[in-house]
C-alpha positions as a printed Julia matrix, in Angstrom:
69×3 Matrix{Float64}:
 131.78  162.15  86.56
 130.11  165.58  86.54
 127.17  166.42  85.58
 127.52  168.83  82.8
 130.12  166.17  81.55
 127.6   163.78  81.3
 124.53  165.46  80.06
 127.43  166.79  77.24
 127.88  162.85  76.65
 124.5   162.1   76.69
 123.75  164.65  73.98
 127.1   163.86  71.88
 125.75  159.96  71.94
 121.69  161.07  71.13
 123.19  163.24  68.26
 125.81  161.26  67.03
 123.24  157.89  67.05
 120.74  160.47  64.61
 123.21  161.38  62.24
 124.22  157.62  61.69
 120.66  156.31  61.67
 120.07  158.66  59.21
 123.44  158.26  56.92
 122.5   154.49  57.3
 118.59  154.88  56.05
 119.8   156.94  53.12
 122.49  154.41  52.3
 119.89  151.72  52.26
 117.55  153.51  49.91
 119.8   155.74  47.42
 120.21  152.89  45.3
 116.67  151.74  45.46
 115.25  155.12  44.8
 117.74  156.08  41.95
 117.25  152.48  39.61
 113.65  153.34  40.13
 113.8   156.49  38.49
 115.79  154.77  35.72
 119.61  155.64  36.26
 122.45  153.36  35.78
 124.29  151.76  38.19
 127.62  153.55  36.82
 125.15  157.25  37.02
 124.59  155.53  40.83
 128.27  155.16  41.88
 129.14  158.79  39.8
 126.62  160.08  42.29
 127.91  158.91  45.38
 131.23  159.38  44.42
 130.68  163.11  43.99
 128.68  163.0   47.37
 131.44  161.54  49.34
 134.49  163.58  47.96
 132.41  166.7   48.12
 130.99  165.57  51.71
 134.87  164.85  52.82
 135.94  168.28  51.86
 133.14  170.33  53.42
 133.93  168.71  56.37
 137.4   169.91  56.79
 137.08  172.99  57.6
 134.41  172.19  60.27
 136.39  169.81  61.74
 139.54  172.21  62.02
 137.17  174.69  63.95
 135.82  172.26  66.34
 139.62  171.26  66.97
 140.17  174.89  68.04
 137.38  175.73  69.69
């Protein structure tokens, strides 16, 4: 394989593992964090529903432009 092929791999697997070891800490500890500051588990799930939908939809359009470019 060549090498800027694999130094591109290497960083797309580095970056890649960092944004899931981060989505998965944060998953772990949103629920934790928000009972302890005294919301509901129905306020919880309102919260992450709004956080996925609006996280789906931002990512759209930066998906379509790393399709074309």
């Amino acid at each position: 394989m060549h090498t800027t092929i694999k130094k591109l791999l290497l960083k797309f697997i580095l970056l890649t593992s960092l944004y899931n070891s981060a989505l998965g800490i944060w998953s772990g500890t949103i629920y934790l964090f928000m009972r302890h500051i005294h919301y509901t588990y129905a306020d919880i799930n309102v919260f992450l529903a709004i956080f996925w939908v609006v996280t789906f939809f931002a990512e759209l359009p930066s998906g379509i432009l790393a399709d074309k470019f």
